[in-house]
N, C-alpha and C positions, 0 to 999 in steps of 0.2 A: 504493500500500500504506500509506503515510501518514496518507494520507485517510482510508482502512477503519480504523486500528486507533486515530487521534484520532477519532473520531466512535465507534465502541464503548467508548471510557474515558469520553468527557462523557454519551454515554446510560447505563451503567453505573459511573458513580463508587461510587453506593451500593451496588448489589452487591458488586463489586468490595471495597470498606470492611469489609463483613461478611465477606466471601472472606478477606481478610488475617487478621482480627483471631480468626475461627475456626482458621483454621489457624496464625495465629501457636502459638493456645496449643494445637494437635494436636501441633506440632514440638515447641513447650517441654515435651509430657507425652512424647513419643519420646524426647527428649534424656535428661528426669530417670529412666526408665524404664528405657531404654539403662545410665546410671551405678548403679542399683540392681542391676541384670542382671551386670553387671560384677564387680560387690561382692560376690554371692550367689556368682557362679562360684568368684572364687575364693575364697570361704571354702570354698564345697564343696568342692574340687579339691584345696587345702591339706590337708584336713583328711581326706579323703574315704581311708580304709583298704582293705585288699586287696582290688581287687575279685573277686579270686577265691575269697574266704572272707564269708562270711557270720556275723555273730553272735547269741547269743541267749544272756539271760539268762533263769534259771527258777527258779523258789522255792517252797517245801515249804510247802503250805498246810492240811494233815489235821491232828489231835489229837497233844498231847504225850499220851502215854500208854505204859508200859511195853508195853504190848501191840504195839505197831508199833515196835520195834527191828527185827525181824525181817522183815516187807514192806518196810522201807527197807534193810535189808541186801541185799535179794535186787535191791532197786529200782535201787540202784548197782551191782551187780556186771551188772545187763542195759543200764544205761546203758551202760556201760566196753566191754560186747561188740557195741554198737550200729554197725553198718556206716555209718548216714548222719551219724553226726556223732564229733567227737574230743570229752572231755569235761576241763574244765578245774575241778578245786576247789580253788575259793576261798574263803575269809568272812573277816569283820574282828571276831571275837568277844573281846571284850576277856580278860583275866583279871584275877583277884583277888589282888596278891602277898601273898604274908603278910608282914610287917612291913616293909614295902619303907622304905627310908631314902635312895634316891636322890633326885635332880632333880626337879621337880613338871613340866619340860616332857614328860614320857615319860606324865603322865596320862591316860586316856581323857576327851577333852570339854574341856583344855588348849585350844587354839588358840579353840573357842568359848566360852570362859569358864567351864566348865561345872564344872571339877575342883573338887571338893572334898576332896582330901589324902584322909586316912587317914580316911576314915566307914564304911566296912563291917564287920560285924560278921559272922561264918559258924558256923553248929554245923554240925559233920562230925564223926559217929562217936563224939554224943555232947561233943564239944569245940566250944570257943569261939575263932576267928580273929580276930582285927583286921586287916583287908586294905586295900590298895589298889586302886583299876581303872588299870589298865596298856594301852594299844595293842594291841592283837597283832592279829595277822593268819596264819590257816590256810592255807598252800597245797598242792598235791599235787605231786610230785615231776617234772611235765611242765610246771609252771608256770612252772619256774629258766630253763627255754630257751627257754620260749615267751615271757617278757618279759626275758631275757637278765638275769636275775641271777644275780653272783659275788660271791665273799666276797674282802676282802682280808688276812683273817686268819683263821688255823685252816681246815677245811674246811666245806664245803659238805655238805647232806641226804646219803643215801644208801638203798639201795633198803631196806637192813634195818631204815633210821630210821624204816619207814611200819607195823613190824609191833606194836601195842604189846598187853602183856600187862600185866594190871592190878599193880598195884607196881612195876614198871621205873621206872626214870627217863628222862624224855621228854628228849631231845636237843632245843635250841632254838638256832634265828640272832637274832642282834640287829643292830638299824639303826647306822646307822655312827657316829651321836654317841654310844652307849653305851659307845664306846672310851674315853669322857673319864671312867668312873665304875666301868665293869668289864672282865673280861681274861677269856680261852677258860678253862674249867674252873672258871670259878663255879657256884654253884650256890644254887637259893634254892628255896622254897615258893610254888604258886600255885594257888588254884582256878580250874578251868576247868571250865565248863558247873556247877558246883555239887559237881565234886568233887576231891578234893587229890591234888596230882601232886608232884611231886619235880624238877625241868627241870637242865638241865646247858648250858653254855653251849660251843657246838663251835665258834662262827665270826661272823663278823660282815662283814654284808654292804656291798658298796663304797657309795661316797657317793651319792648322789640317784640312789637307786636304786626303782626305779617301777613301778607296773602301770596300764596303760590298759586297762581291760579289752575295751573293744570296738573298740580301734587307734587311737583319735581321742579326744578332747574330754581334759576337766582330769586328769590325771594322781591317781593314791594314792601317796605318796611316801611309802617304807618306814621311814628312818631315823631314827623316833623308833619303832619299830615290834617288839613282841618276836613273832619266825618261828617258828610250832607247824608241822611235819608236821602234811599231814592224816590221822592216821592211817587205817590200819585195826585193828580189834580181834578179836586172833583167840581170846581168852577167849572161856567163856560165863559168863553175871553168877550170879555168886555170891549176890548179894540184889536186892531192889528197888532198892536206889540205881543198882550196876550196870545193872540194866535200864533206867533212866529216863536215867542217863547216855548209855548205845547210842541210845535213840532221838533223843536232843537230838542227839548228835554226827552222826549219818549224816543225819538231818534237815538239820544243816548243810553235810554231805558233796554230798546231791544237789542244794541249792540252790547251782546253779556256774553255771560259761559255757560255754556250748557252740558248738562252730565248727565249721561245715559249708561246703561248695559253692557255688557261686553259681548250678549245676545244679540244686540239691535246693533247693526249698521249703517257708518256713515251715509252709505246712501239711502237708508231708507230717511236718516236725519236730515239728508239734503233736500229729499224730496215731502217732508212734509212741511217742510221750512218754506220751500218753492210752494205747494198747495196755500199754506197761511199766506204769505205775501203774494202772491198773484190774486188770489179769491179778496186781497183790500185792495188790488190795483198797485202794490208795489212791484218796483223792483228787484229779483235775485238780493238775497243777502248776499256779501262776500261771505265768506265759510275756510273757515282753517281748523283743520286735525288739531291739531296744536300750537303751543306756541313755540316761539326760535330753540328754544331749550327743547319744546316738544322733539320738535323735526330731528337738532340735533341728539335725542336719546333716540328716534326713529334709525335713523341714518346708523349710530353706535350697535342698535340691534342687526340691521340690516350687515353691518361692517363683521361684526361677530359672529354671524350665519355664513357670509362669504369666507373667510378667515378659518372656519371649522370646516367648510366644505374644502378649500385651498389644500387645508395641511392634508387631506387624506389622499386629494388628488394626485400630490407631489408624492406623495406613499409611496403610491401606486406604478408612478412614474420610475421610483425607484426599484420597485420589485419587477418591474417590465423590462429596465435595462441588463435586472440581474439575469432574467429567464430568458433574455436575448443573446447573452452569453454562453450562458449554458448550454442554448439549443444548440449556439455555432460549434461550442468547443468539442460536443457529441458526436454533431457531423463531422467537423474536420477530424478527430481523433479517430473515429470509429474503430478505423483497424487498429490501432493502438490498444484500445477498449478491448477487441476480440483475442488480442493476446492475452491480455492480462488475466482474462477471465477463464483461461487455460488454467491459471494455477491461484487464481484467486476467488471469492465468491461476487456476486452481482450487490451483495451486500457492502462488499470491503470498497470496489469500487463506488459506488455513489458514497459513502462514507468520505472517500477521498474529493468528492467532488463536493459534497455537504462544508466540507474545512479549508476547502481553497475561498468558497464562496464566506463562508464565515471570516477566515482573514483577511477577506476585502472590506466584510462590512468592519469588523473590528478597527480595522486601520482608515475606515472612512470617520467610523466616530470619534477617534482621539483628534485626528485633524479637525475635523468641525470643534471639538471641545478648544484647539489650540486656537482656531479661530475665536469663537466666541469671548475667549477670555481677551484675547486681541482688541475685540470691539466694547464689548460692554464689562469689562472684569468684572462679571455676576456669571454664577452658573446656576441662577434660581431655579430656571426650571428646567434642569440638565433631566429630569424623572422621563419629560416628554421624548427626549430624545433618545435615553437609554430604551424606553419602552420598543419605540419606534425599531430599534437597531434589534431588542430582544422579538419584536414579532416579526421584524422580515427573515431573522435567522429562522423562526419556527416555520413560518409560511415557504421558502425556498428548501428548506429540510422536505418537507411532504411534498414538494414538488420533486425534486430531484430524483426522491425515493420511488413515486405514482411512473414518473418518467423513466426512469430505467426497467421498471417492471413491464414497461413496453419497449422498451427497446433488445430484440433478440438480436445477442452477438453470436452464439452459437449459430444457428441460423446462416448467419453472415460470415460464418468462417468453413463453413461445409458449402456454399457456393463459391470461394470465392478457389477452395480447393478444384472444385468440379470446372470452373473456368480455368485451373491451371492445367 
C-alpha cells in the first residue's frame, strides 16, 4: 500500500499542488463566509421583533386641500374598524411656540445643527407671532402601552384628552428634561399645523422614554419632546382655516403604523388600504414594510440566507474538484490499479487512495488556518472549518470506497492478457 500511494504522489505532485492550493482558498472562503453568517444571524436574531406581528408604515400622499378633511375623516374612522390590522398614530410635527424663552436644546433641528432660535414669524387671525419650532410629537392614546410610556409626574393622556373642540385648551406631556424649566399646569401659546392653540401642561413623561416604531432598529427618544394627543375633532370648521386645518391634521392622523399578523399579508394590507382610500376618493397610501432599520434587518436576513446557502455551495465545489481527481487518477492509473490488486486487496487500494485524498484536505486546512491568522488573527470560528474539512474527509471516504466497488481491475487485467 506504500508503494500504490508513493508512486501516485510522484506521478501526481502537480495535480495534487493545484488540488491544495484550490481548495486551500475554497476553505479560506467557507471559513470567512461561515464568520459573516455568524455576524448576520445575530444581528438578525438580536434585533429581529415579534415574530408574531408584522409592521407597516403608511403615509398620506393626495392634495392638501380643504376639500379632503372629510375623505380623511371617514378614511381613519374605516382604518380604526379594520379587522386585519391594529392602527397606531403617530407623527413628529413640530410646533411653533409663541414667545418661547426656554433652552434652545428643546428646538426642532437642535441635535442636527439646524435651530435657529426665535425666526418664525405667523399671521393668524389677522395677527402677527414671533414663534419658535419646538419637538413635538402626536400620539394616539394606544401608543402609551404599546411602547410603555409613563409619566413621572402629574398624569398621563386620557380618553377625553382625544376629543378636541376648536378653543379648548389642548392638554400636552413633556419629555423628562422639561422638569428642569417647567412644572404641570403651565401653560403657553403654540401653533400647530398653522393654527393657534392654547396647551396646558398635565404630566411629564419618565426618562429615556422611547418609540421604536417597528420593534427594532434606532430608537425616537421623547425627552426633549412636547406630547400632543392625537386628536380627534369633533367641530365642524367654522371657516377655511378650520377646514384646511382638518385636512393637515387627519392627513397626519392616517399617516401611522400599522400592526398586523404574521398570518395576514402585506398585500392583503395593501389592498385593503387601497379598498378604504379609493371607496373616500383618495389617493394610494405610500406603504412601507418597514422602516430604514426595517429594510436594513430585511436585507441582514436576506444577506444570512445567501451566506448559509454560499458556504454549502462552495462545499460542494470543493468535494467536486476532489471526485474530479479521483475519477482522472482511476482512469489514468488503471493498469497500475490492476497490478497492484494482484497482491493487494480492493480494500488496501482505495485505502491508499482515501489518504492521498485526506492529505490534501489536511494540508489544504493548515494553509487556510495560516491564512486566516494572516488576515484577521482570530480563529473564532476555526469549528466551521475543521467541520467542513472532517465531513468532506467522511463524504470522499464513501465515495472512493462505492467507487472502487465498481471498478473491476481483475476484469481489466484478463483482457488486457487476451489482447496480448
Amino acid at each position: 500500500m506504500r508503494e500504490c500511494v508513493r508512486n501516485d504522489v510522484q506521478r501526481n505532485q502537480r495535480n495534487f499542488l493545484i488540488l491544495i492550493v484550490i481548495n486551500t482558498l475554497l476553505f479560506a472562503s467557507i471559513y470567512f463566509m461561515s464568520v459573516y453568517e455568524f455576524n448576520f444571524y445575530g444581528f438578525y436574531h438580536a434585533s429581529l421583533p415579534n415574530k408574531q406581528k408584522q409592521m407597516m408604515l403608511i403615509d398620506y400622499s393626495g392634495k392638501f386641500t380643504s376639500d379632503q378633511a372629510v375623505p380623511l375623516i371617514n378614511t381613519d374612522q374605516q382604518m380604526k374598524k379594520s379587522k386585519l390590522f391594529s392602527m397606531y398614530e403617530m407623527y413628529d410635527q413640530f410646533i411653533e411656540w409663541v414667545h418661547y424663552s426656554g433652552p434652545d436644546k428643546f428646538g426642532d433641528g437642535y441635535e442636527e445643527g439646524h435651530f435657529q432660535g426665535e425666526k418664525s414669524v405667523y399671521q393668524y387671525n389677522g395677527k402677527t407671532y414671533a414663534s419658535t419650532s419646538i419637538k413635538s410629537t402626536q400620539l394616539s392614546l394606544n401608543c402609551f402601552s404599546k411602547f410603555s410610556l409613563q409619566t413621572d409626574r402629574g398624569r398621563g393622556f386620557q380618553e377625553s384628552d382625544y376629543n378636541l373642540h376648536f378653543g379648548d385648551t389642548v392638554p400636552v406631556l413633556l419629555g423628562h428634561e422639561f422638569t428642569e424649566t417647567y412644572k404641570v399646569g403651565d401653560q403657553f401659546k403654540a401653533l400647530y399645523l398653522f393654527s393657534l392653540f392654547n396647551f396646558e401642561v398635565v404630566g411629564f413623561l419618565k426618562e429615556d422614554s422611547y418609540i421604536k416604531q417597528n420593534g427594532y432598529g434606532p430608537a425616537s427618544y421623547l425627552d426633549r419632546d412636547v406630547i400632543l394627543p392625537m386628536f380627534n375633532i369633533t367641530d365642524s370648521p367654522k371657516n377655511q382655516d378650520d377646514a384646511f386645518f382638518r385636512t393637515l391634521h387627519y392627513s397626519n392622523k392616517t399617516s401611522c403604523l400599522l400592526e398586523y399578523d404574521s398570518s395576514v399579508t402585506a398585500k392583503e394590507i395593501a389592498e385593503e388600504l387601497n379598498r378604504i382610500s379609493s371607496s373616500n376618493g383618495l389617493p394610494e397610501y405610500q406603504k412601507y414594510k418597514v422602516t430604514e432599520d426595517g429594510l436594513a434587518q430585511i436585507s441582514t436576513n436576506q444577506m444570512y440566507r445567501a451566506l448559509s446557502v454560499g458556504k454549502w455551495l462552495v462545499f460542494f465545489v470543493c468535494m467536486g474538484t476532489f471526485i474530479l481527481l479521483i475519477n482522472r487518477q482511476i482512469k489514468a492509473h488503471l493498469v497500475d490499479y490492476t497490478i497492484y490488486s494482484l497482491f493487494m486487496s480492493y480494500q488496501k487500494i482505495s485505502l491508499s487512495l482515501m489518504l492521498e485524498m485526506t492529505a490534501c484536505i489536511l494540508a489544504s486546512t493548515f494553509f487556510t488556518i495560516l491564512i486566516i491568522l494572516a488576515l484577521s488573527k482570530s480563529l473564532m470560528y476555526a469549528g466551521e472549518l475543521l467541520l467542513s474539512s472532517g465531513l468532506l474527509i467522511v463524504l470522499l471516504t464513501v465515495y472512493i470506497y462505492f467507487k472502487m466497488q465498481h471498478v473491476d481491475l481483475k476484469k481489466y487485467l484478463v483482457e488486457g492478457e487476451q489482447n496480448d
